[in-house]
C-alpha positions as CSV (number, residue, x, y, z in Angstrom):
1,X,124.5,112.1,112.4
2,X,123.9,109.0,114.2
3,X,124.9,105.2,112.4
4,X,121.6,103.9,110.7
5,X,121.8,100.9,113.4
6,X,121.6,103.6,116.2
7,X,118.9,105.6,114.0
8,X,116.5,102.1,113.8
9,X,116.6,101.7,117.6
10,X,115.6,105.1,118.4
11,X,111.9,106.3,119.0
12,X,110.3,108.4,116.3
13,X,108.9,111.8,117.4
14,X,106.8,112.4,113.5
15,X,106.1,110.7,110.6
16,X,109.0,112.2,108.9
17,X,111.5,111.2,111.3
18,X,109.8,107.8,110.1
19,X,110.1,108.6,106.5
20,X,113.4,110.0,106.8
21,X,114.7,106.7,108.4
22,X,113.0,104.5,105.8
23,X,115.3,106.2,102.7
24,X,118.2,105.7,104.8
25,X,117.4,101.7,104.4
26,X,116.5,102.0,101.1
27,X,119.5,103.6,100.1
28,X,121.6,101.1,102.6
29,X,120.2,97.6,101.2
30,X,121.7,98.0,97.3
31,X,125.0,97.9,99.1
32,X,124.7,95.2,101.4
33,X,122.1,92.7,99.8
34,X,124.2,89.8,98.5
35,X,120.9,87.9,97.0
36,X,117.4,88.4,96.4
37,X,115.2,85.1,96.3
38,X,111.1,85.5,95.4
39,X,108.7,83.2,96.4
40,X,105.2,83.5,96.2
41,X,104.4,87.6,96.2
42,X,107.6,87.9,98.1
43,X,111.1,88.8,98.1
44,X,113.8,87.4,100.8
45,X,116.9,89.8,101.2
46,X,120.2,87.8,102.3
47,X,123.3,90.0,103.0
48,X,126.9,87.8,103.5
49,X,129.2,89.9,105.8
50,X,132.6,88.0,106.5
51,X,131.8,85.0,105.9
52,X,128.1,85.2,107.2
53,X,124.9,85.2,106.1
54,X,122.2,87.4,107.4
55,X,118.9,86.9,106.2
56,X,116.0,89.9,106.2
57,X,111.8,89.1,107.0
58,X,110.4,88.3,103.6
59,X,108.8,91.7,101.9
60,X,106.1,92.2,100.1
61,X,106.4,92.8,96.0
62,X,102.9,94.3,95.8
63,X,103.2,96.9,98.9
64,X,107.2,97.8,99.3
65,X,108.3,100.8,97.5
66,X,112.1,99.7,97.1
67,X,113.3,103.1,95.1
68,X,113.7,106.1,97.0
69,X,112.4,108.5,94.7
70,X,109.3,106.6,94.4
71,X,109.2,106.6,97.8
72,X,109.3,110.1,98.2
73,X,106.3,110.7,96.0
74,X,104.3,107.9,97.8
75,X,105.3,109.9,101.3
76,X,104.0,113.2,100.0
77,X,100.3,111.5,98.7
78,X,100.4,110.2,102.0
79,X,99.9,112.9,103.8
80,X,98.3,114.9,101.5
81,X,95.7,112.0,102.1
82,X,95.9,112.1,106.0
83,X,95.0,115.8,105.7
84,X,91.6,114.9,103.5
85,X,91.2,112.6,106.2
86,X,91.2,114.4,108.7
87,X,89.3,117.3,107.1
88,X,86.3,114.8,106.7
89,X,86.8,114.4,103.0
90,X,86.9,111.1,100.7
91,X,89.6,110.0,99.6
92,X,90.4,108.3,96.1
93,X,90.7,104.5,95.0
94,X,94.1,105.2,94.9
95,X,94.7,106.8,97.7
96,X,94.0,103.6,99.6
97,X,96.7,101.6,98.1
98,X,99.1,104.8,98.9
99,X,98.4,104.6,102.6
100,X,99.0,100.5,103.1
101,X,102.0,101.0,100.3
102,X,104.1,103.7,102.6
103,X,103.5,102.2,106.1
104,X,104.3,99.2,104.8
105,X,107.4,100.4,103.3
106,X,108.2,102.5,106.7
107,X,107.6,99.5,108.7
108,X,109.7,96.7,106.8
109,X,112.4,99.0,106.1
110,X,112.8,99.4,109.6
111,X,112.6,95.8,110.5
112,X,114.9,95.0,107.3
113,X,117.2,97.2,107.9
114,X,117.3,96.0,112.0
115,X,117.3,92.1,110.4
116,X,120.6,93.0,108.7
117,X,122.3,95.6,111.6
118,X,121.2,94.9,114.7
119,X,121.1,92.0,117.8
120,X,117.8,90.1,117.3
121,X,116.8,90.0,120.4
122,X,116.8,94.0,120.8
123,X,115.6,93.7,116.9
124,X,112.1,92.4,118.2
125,X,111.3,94.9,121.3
126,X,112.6,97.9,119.0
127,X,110.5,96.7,115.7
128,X,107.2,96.8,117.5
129,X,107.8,99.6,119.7
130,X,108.6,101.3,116.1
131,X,105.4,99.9,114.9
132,X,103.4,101.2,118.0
133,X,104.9,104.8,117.3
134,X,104.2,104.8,113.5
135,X,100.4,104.1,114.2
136,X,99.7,106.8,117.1
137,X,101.4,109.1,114.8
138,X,99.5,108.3,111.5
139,X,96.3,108.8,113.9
140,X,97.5,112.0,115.3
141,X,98.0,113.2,111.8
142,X,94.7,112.1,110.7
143,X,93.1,114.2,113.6
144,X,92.5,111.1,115.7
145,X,92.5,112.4,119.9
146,X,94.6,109.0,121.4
147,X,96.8,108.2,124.1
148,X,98.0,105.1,126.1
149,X,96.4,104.2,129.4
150,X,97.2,101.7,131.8
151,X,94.1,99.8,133.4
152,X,94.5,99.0,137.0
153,X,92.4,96.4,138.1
154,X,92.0,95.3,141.8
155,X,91.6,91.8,142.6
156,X,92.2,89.2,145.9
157,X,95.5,88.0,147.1
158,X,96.5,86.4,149.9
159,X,98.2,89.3,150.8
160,X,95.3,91.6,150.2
161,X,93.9,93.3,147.2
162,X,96.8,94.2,144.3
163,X,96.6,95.7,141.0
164,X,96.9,94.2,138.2
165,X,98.0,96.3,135.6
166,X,96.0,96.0,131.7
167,X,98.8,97.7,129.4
168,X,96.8,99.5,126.1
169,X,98.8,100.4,123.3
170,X,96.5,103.2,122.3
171,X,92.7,104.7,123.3
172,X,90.9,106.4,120.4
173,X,88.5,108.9,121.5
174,X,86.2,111.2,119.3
175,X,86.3,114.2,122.5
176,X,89.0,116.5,123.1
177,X,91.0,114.4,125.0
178,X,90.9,110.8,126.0
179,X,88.4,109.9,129.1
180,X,89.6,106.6,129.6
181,X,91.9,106.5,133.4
182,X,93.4,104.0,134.8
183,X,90.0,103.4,136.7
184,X,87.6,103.4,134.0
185,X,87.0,102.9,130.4
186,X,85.1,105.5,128.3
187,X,82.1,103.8,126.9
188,X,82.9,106.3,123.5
189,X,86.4,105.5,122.9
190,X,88.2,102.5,121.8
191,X,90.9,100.0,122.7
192,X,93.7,99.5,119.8
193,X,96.1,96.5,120.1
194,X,98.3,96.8,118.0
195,X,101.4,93.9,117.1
196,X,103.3,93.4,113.8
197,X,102.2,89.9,114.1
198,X,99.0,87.8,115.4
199,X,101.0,84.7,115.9
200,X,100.6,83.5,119.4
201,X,98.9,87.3,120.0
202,X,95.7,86.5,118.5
203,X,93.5,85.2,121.9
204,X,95.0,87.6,124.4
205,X,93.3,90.3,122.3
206,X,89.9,88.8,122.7
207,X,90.5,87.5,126.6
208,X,91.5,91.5,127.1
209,X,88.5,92.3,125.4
210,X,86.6,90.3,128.0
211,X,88.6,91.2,130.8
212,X,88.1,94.9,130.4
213,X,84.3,94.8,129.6
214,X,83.9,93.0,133.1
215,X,86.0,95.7,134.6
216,X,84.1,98.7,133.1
217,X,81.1,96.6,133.3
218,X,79.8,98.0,130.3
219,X,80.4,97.1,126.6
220,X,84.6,98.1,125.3
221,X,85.1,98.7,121.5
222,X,88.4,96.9,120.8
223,X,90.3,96.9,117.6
224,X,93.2,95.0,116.5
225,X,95.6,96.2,114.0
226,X,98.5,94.2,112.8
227,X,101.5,94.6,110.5
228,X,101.7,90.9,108.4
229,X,101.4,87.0,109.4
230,X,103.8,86.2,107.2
231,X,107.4,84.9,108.4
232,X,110.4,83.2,106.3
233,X,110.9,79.3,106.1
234,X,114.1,78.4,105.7
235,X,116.3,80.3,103.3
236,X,113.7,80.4,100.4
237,X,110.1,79.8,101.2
238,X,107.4,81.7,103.5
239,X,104.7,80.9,105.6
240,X,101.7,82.1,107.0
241,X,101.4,82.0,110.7
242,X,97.4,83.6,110.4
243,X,95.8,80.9,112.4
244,X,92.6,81.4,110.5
245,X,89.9,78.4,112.1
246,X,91.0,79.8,115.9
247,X,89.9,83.5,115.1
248,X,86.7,82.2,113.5
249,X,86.5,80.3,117.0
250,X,87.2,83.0,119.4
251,X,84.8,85.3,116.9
252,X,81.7,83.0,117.2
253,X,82.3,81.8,120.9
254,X,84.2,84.4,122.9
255,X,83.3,87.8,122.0
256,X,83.4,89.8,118.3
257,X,86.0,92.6,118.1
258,X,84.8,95.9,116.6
259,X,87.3,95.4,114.2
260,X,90.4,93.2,112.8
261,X,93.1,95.4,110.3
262,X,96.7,94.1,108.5
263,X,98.6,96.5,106.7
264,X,99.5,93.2,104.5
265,X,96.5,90.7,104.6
266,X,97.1,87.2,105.0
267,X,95.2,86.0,101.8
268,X,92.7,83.9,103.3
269,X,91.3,87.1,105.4
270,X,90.3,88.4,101.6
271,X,87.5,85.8,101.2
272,X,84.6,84.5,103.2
273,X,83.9,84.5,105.9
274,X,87.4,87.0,107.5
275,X,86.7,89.4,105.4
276,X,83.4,90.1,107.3
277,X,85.6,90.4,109.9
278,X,89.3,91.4,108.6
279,X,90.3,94.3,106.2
280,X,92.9,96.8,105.0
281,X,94.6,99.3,107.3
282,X,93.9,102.1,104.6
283,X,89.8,101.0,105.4
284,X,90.7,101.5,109.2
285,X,92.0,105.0,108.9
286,X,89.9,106.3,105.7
287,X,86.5,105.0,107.0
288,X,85.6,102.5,109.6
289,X,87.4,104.4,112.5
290,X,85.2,107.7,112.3
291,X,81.8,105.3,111.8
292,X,83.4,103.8,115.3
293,X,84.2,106.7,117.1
294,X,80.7,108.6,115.7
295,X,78.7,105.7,117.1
């Protein structure tokens, strides 16, 4: 078997490679947390290792499922709610919860457990690659056709004409298999960015948004979906790194995204007016996708 450092950094094939790695951590942590500090709804893991102190990403009290049982019977709704999902029927209240609950819980486990174990420079590149692979694999299991395309767009040099290459990190379509190439954009499919965080990430969605419209020349659905804006100050305190005035900005003067989704909401985005604009991943996957793709 390989270490659970080696496990973190390697890509995930299926969601229960994913779930399998996430009870690894949270059977790892009760051994090497040293002190747990709360602050506001969250909880900030230390760990001291010869003489050192490591400190995890602040976690979430309401959404991380620290008990591995409990885990396990969150997992199993999970999917049982993927498959309604994908069969076209509702889900329950409940269900909701369950969903943002056990990605959470995949995702910060992963990035907890890679806080405490591993180098944080490769930390950051292997967290979001994680986080890109948990999300085309809840969308596969949800009956979702996606894939990643690369958008080359020509433009002058001095040299000639080059190619500039637009990266997406997944295209939804509603047919059989994606449309979108690397010379066009399907005007029924969508555009997902997707980042753990929106710090500093926030504009480049909307400028892509742009960018790719004028390539197609024809409107692009683009949706951004996003892990947390929350980050730890200091050794006991957190902050919120949701810039919420310069969305509102780019919204009302650039161009509106088809959609905006955290897995854990900044609170602001749950009152007027981001949450015309902002909501729940659970709401992503359960309803507002299919009314996206269907339209």
């Amino acid at each position: 078997m390989k270490s659970l450092s080696e496990d973190l950094q390697t890509p995930k094939q299926n969601l229960d490679e994913f779930a399998d790695v996430t009870k690894r951590v949270l059977d790892y942590l009760p051994n090497i947390v040293s002190e747990r500090v709360e602050t506001r709804d969250y909880t900030i893991l230390s760990s001291v290792v010869a003489g050192t102190t490591k400190f995890a990403r602040p976690v979430n009290n309401n959404l991380f499922i620290n008990k591995i049982e409990e885990f396990k019977k969150s997992y199993k709704l999970f999917l049982e709610a993927l498959k309604q999902i994908k069969n076209g029927k509702k889900i329950k209240r409940e269900d909701y919860s369950t969903i943002d609950a056990v990605v959470y819980t995949i995702q910060q486990s992963i990035g907890v457990g890679m806080d405490f174990l591993c180098n944080p420079n490769s930390a950051r590149k292997h967290v979001g690659n994680r986080f890109e692979e948990l999300i085309r694999n809840i969308v596969s299991q949800a009956g979702i056709t996606n894939d990643k395309v690369v958008f080359k767009i020509p433009y002058p040099s001095e040299e000639g004409e080059k190619l500039y290459s637009c990266e997406t990190d997944i295209i939804l379509s509603p047919h059989e298999r994606v449309k979108s190439n690397i010379k066009t954009i399907n005007e029924d499919e969508i555009v997902i960015s997707l980042k753990t965080s929106s710090k500093d990430r926030m504009g480049k969605i909307f400028l892509d948004k742009l960018l790719m419209q004028k390539f197609a020349e024809h409107p692009v659905k683009v949706i951004g979906i996003f892990l947390n804006d929350v980050q730890r100050k200091n050794t006991d305190k957190t902050s919120y790194t949701f810039v919420s005035g310069l969305f509102m900005v780019y919204t009302k003067f650039l161009t509106r995204l088809e959609g905006v989704y955290f897995v854990d909401p900044p609170p602001i985005t749950k009152g007027s007016p981001y949450n015309e604009h902002i909501s729940s991943f659970s709401k992503f996957i359960a309803d507002d996708i299919w009314k996206l793709l269907a339209s």
